[in-house]
Structure formats: structure tokens, C-alpha cells
C-alpha positions as CSV (number, residue, x, y, z in Angstrom):
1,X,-22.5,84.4,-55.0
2,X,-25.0,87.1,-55.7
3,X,-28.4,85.3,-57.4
4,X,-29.9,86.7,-60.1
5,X,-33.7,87.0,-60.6
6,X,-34.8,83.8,-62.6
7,X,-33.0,81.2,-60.8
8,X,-35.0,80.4,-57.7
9,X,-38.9,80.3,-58.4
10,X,-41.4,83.3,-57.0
11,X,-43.1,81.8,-54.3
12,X,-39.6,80.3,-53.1
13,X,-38.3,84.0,-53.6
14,X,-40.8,85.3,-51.7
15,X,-40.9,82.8,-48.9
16,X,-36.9,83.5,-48.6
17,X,-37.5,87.5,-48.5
18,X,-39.8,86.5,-45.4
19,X,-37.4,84.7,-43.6
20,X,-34.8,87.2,-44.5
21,X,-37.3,90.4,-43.1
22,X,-37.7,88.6,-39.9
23,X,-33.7,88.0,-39.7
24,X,-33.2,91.6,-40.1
25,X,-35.6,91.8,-37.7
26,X,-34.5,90.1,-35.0
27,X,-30.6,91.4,-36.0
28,X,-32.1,94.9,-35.2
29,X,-33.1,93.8,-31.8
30,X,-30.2,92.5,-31.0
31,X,-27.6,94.9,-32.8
32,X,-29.3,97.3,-30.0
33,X,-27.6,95.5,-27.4
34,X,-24.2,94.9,-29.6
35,X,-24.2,99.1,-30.1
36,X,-25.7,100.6,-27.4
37,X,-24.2,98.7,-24.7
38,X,-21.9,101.3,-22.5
39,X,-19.5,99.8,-20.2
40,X,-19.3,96.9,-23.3
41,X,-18.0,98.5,-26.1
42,X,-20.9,99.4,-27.8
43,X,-20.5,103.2,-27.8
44,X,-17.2,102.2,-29.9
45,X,-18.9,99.2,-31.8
46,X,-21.9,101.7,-33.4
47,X,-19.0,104.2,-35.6
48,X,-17.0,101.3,-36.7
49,X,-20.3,99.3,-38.3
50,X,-21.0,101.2,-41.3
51,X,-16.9,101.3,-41.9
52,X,-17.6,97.7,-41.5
53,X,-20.4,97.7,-44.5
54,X,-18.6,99.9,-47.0
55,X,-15.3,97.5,-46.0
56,X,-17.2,94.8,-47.1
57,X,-18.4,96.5,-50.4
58,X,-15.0,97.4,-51.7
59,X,-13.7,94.0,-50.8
60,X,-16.3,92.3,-52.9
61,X,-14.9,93.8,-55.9
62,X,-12.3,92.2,-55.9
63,X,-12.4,89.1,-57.7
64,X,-9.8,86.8,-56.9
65,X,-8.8,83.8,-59.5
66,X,-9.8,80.3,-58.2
67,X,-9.8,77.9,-60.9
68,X,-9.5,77.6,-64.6
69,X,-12.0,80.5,-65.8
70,X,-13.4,81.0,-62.2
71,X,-12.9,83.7,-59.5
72,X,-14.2,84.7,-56.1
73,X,-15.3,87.2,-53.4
74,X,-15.3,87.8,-49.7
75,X,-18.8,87.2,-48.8
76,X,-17.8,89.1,-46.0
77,X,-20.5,87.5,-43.4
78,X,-17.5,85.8,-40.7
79,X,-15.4,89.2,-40.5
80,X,-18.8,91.5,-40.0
81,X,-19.7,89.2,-37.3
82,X,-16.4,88.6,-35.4
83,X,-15.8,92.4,-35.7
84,X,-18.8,93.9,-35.0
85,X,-21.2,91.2,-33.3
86,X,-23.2,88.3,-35.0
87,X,-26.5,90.6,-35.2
88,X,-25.0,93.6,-36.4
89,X,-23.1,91.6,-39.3
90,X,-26.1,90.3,-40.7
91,X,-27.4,93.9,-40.8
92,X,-24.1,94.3,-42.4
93,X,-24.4,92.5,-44.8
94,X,-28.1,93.2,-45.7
95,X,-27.1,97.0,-46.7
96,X,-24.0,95.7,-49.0
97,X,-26.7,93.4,-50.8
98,X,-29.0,96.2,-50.8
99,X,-26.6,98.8,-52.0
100,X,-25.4,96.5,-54.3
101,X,-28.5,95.6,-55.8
102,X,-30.6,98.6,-56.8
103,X,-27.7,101.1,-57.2
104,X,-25.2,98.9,-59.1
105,X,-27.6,95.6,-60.6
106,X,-25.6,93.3,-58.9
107,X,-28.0,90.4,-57.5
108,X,-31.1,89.9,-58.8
109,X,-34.0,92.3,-56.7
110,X,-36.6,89.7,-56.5
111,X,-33.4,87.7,-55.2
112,X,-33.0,89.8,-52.2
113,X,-34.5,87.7,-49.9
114,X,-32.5,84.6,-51.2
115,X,-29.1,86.7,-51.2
116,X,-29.7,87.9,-47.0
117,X,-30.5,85.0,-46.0
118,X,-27.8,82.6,-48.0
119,X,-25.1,85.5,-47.6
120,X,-25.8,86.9,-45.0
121,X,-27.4,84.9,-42.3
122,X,-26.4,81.4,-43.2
123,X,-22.5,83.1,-43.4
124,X,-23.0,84.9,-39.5
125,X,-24.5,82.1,-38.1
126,X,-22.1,79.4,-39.3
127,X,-19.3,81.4,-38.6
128,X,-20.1,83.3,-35.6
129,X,-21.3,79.2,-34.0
130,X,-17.4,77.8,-35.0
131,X,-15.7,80.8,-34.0
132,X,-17.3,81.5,-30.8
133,X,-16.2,77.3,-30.5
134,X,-12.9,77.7,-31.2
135,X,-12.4,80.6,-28.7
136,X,-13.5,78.7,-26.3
137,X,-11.4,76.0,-26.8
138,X,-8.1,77.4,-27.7
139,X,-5.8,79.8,-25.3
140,X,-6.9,83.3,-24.9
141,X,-4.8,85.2,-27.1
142,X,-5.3,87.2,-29.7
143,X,-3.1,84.7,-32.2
144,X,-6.0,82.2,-31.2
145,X,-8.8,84.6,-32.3
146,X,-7.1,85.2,-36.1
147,X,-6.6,81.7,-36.2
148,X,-10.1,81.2,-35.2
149,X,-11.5,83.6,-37.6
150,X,-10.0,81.9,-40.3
151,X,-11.6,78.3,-40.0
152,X,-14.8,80.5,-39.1
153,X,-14.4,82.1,-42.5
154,X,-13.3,79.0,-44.8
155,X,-16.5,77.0,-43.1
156,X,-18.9,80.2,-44.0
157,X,-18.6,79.5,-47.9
158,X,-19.4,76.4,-48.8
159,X,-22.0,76.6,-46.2
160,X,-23.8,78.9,-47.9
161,X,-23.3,77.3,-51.1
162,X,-24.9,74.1,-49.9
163,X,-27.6,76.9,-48.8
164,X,-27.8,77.6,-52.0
165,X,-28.4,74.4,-53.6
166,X,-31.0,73.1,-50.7
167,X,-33.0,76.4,-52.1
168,X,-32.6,75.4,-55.7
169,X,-33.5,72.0,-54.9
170,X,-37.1,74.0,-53.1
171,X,-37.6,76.3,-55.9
172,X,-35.1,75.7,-58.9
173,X,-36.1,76.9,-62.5
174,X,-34.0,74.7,-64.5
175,X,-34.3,71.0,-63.9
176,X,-30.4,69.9,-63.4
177,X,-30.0,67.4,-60.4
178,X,-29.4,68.5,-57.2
179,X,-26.6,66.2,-56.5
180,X,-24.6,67.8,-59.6
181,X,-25.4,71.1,-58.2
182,X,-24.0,70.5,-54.7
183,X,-21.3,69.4,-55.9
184,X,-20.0,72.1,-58.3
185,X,-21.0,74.7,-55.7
186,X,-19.5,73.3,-53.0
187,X,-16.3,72.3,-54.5
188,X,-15.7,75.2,-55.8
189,X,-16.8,77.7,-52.9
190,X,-14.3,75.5,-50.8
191,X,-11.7,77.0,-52.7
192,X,-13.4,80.6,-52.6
193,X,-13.2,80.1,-49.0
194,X,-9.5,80.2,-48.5
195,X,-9.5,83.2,-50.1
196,X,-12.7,84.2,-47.7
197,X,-10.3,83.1,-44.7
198,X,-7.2,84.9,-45.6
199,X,-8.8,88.2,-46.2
200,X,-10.6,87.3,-43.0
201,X,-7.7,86.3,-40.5
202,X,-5.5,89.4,-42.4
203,X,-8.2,92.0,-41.5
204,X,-9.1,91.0,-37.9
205,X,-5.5,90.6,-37.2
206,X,-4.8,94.1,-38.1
207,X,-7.4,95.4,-36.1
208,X,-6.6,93.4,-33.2
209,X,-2.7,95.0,-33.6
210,X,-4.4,98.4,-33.5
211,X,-7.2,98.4,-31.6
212,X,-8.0,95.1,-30.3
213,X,-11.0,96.2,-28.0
214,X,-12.8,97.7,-31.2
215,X,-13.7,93.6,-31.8
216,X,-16.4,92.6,-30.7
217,X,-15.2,88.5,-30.9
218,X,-12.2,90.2,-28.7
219,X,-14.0,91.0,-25.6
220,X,-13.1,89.3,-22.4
221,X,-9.8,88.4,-24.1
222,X,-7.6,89.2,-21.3
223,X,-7.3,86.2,-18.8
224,X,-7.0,86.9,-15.0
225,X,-3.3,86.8,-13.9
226,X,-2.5,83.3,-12.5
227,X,0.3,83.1,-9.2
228,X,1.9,80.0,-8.5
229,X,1.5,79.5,-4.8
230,X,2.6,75.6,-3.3
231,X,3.0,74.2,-6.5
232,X,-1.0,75.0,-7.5
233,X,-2.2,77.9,-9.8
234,X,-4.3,80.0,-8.0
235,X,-5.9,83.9,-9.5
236,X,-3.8,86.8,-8.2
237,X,-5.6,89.1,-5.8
238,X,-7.0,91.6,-8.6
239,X,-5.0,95.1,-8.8
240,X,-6.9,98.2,-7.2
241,X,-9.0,99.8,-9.8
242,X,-7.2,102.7,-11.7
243,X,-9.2,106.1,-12.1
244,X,-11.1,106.2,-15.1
245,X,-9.7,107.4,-18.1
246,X,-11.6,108.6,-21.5
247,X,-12.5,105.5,-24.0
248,X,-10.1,106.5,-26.8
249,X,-12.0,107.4,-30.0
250,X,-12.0,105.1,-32.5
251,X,-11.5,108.3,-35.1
252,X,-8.3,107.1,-36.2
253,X,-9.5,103.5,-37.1
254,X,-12.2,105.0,-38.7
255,X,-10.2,107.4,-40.9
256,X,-8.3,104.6,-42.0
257,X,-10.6,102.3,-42.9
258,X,-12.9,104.2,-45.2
259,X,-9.8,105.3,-46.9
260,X,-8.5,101.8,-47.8
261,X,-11.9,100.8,-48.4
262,X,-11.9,103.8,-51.0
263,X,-8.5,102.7,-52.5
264,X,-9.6,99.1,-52.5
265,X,-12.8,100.1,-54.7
266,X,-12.1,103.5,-56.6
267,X,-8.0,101.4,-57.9
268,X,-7.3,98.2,-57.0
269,X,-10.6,96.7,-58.5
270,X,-9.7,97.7,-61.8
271,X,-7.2,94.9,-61.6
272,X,-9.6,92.2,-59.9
273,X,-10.4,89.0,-61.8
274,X,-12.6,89.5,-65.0
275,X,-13.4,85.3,-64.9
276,X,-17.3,84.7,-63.7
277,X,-17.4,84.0,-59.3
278,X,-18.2,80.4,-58.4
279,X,-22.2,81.0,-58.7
280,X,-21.4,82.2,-62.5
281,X,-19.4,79.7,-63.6
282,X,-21.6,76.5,-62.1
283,X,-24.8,78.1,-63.8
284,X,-23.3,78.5,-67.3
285,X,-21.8,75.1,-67.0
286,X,-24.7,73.0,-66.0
287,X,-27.3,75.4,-67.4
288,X,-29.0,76.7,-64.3
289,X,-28.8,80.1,-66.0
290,X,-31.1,79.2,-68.9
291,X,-34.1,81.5,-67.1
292,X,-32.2,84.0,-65.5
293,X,-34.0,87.5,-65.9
294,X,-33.3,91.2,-67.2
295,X,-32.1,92.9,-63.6
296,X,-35.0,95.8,-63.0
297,X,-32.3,98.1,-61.9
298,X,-30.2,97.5,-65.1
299,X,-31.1,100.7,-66.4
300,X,-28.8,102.2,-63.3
301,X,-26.7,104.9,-64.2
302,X,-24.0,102.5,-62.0
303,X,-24.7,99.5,-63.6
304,X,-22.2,96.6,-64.2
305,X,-20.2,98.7,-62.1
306,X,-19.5,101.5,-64.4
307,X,-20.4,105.0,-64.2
308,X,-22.8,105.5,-67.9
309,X,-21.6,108.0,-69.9
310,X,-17.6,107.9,-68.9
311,X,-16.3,105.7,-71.8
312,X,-12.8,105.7,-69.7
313,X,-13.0,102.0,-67.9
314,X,-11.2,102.4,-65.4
315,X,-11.9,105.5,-64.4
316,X,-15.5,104.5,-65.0
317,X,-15.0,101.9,-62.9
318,X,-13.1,103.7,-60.4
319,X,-15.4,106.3,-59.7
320,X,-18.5,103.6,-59.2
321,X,-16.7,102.0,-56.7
322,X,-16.0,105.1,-54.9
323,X,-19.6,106.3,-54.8
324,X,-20.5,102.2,-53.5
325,X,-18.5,102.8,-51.1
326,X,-20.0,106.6,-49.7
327,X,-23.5,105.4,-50.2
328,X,-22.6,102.2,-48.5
329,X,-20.8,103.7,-45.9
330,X,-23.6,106.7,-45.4
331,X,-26.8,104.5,-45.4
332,X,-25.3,102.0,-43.2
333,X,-23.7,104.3,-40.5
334,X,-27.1,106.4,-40.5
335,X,-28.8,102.9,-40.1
336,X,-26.5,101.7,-37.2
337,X,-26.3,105.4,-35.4
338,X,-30.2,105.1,-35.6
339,X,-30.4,101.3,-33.7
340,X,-28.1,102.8,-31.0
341,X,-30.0,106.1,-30.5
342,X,-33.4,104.1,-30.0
343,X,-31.4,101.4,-28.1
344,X,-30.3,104.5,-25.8
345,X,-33.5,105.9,-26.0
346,X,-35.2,103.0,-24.3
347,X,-32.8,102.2,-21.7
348,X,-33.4,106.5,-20.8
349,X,-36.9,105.6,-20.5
């Protein structure tokens, strides 16, 4: 769902990269608390958060068939939050769009603002709001936090396609109705979306099997222990506290996760869906498309996704994907380690 420069008007585009700087703003603010909290998980919650980023990069390019002629991609903003917090997810998300955007021409750069703040923040804070819900309301086990994060995720997509269209319908460069518009997006991103869920409820589950105190949506999972005394429930006296023992390094996690994202995006995307994503496919059909712009980054030696001068596709394609995913993984774990170090810094002071 990446928007191109050309389909939303400039002072709409500009008013959106407001909104989006002061979301990232206030995410910075509060992804101090989500990864510099000791005692919470934070000094576990800051490594995992760029692995989180570049996880989200390779996913995304993997286009997944749909429809007749259409395909899909995690948007990614549900697992980022239930993962790694609501406020670091949107920051998570910013640095795929902005990776994606001037190093590969993917999502227009005058767009940027559009892109956060439909991808990113609508996604986190739709998803984050019905999974949080759900928690709440279901038993406290880690079978109802997958199942959570996948209604989270399905919701998150057509969400931010009806995001979308309420922005066209501000700032819109083609005249097609609004009504049409909704439509097409939303029908079609509702199918996106159960793909969005799967990958979703597939990815938290395996990190819950693992290391289930690495998610942040997680925390406080563990319910006191109930006794049954004269037919009524009461809580069990709680156990003497054990001495305390090293947090165990989330190195292994880690390790693993930059090398599936590396598989995901330097192989398996070579066999992702060539068909246009949803956005794509409902602009060439009802001509939103007929002002889209030349991307300013389109001279990119990674382009299109292609390294320029390696005629080999998919080893062309390959090796872009695997250089996405260091320089998503790099910026956005220097970004994250940086939040937590002034977070630290401040609570020193």
C-alpha cells in the first residue's frame, strides 16, 4: 500500500508529513519508556526492535496472490506493536518506509508523510486498541494472545485502506468518486488482511514458544495461582521470592531472526507474487494513477528492487534484499539503542 508521489495533492502531502513528524514524535517519547524500562523488559525490548524493522522489510517482499491479478503485503504495523510496544512499532515502521523509500524507490518521497501515518500509525493504533481489547477479555494464555493478534492484524488493513481513501477524498488528484474508491480498497485489503493475520498470529506465536517474555503484548501474562478453599476461589499465598538470576540474553532470538529475515529477502522473494498489491491494482482500474509522478530516488542504484548493473534477476534481486535488510536492520537498531541510552540517561540524571 505504499503511495506514490502524484496521488494525494501537495498541501495534503504536506499536512500528512506534519501529522506524521509529530507521531514519530511522540513514538520517541514513549518508545523511551517501552526500551528503557528495567525491571519491565525494556533492556530486552531495545535489541529485538531493529530485528523487528528489518523483519518487517523482508516480509514485505513477499507478495502474496489475493485475487485475479492482485497480491499483497504484511503491512507489518499489528506484529511491530504487539511485539515490541505500540510506540516503538510506529517508529518501526517509519524506518521500513524510510529505508524503503530513498534506498529502493518504493513509496513515493513526497508520500512519506501519507505512507507513516496510513501504515504506520493508523495500523498501531487500530491494532494495538483491539488487541489490548481482546486480551483483556479472553483467558490469559498465550493461545489467547495469537488468537488476539490475529483479529488485531486482519482489522489493521482495511483500516488503513479506508485511511487511505478519507485522504484521497481531502487531497485526491484524479477526480474518481470516493464511494468507488472505498470500496475497491477496502474489499480488497480485507482479503490482504488474512494474509496480514496469518503471518501475524504465525510470527508472535513463535516467539511466544521461544521466548515469550521478549513480547511486549505478553507481559503480565501469567495469572496469580488460584486455591480452592470452601467451595470459593481465593489467590494462593504468593511463593517466597527466588534469588535473582541473570535476564537471559535475547542473543539467540536475535541471531535467528536476522537470519530468516535474510533468507526471507536475499531467496524466498524471488518467488513472491509479480501481480500489482491492492493500492496498484485499484489505481490502474479506476484511474487514480493517471498523475502519479517519476520517484526522485529512481535513479537508486537499488531501484525496483534490483541491484543496477547485475543483469542476473534473481541474484539481482537477491542481493537488494539482503542489503534492505542490513541497512534496515543497522539504522533502526542504532536509532532504538539511541532512544534507550537517552531514556537511561535521563532517569541517571
Amino acid at each position: 500500500m505504499h503511495v506514490p508521489d502524484g496521488f494525494i495533492n501537495a498541501p495534503v502531502s504536506a499536512v500528512a508529513g506534519v501529522a506524521a513528524a509529530g507521531a514519530v514524535a511522540l513514538s520517541l517519547r514513549g518508545a523511551r519508556r517501552e526500551l528503557g524500562g528495567e525491571g519491565h523488559g525494556g533492556e530486552r525490548t531495545a535489541p529485538l526492535a531493529g530485528l523487528v524493522a528489518a523483519f518487517i522489510f523482508a516480509v514485505q517482499m513477499l507478495n502474496f496472490p489475493v485475487a485475479a491479478g492482485t497480491s499483497g503485503h504484511l503491512l507489518g504495523g499489528a506484529l511491530a506493536a504487539i511485539l515490541v510496544g505500540p510506540w516503538t512499532g510506529v517508529l518501526c515502521i517509519a524506518v521500513v518506509l524510510l529505508m524503503q523509500g530513498i534506498l529502493f524507490a518504493d513509496g513515493g518521497l513526497t508520500a512519506l508523510g501519507v505512507n507513516i501515518t496510513v501504515m504506520g500509525v493508523v495500523t498501531v493504533v487500530v491494532a494495538y486498541a483491539l488487541f489490548r481489547g481482546l486480551v483483556l477479555l479472553l483467558p490469559r494464555t498465550r493461545a489467547s494472545v495469537t488468537a488476539a493478534s490475529f483479529v488485531a492484524a486482519l482489522v489493521s488493513v482495511p483500516a488503513a485502506a479506508a485511511a487511505f481513501t478519507l485522504v484521497y477524498a481531502i487531497g485526491g488528484t484524479t477526480d474518481v468518486p470516493v464511494p468507488k474508491v472505498l470500496t475497491a480498497m477496502v474489499g480488497v485489503h480485507v482479503l490482504i488482511g488474512i494474509g496480514e493475520a496469518v503471518i501475524t498470529m504465525l510470527t508472535v506465536g513463535a516467539v511466544l514458544a521461544v521466548r515469550p517474555d521478549l513480547v511486549y503484548g505478553a507481559r503480565g501474562l501469567t495469572a496469580p495461582l488460584k486455591l480452592r478453599v470452601g467451595g470459593e476461589l481465593v489467590d494462593a499465598a504468593p511463593a517466597a521470592t527466588p534469588p535473582a538470576t541473570p535476564a537471559r540474553s535475547p542473543r539467540k532470538l536475535w541471531i535467528g531472526g536476522v537470519v530468516t529475515a535474510l533468507v526471507l529477502a536475499g531467496f524466498v522473494s524471488f518467488y513472491a507474487s509479480a501481480s500489482p498489491d491492492g493500492l496498484e491494482k485499484v489505481a490502474a482500474d479506476k484511474g487514480i494513477d493517471s498523475k502519479v509522478e517519476d520517484h526522485a530516488a529512481a535513479g537508486s542504484p537499488l531501484a525496483d528492487y534490483g541491484v543496477k548493473g547485475i543483469e542476473a534477476p534473481r541474484l539481482s534481486g537477491g542481493l537488494a534484499g539482503v542489503i534492505g535488510v542490513g541497512a534496515t536492520l543497522a539504522v533502526g537498531t542504532g536509532a532504538f539503542w539511541v532512544v534507550r541510552r537517552r531514556r537511561s540517561a535521563a532517569a541517571e540524571a
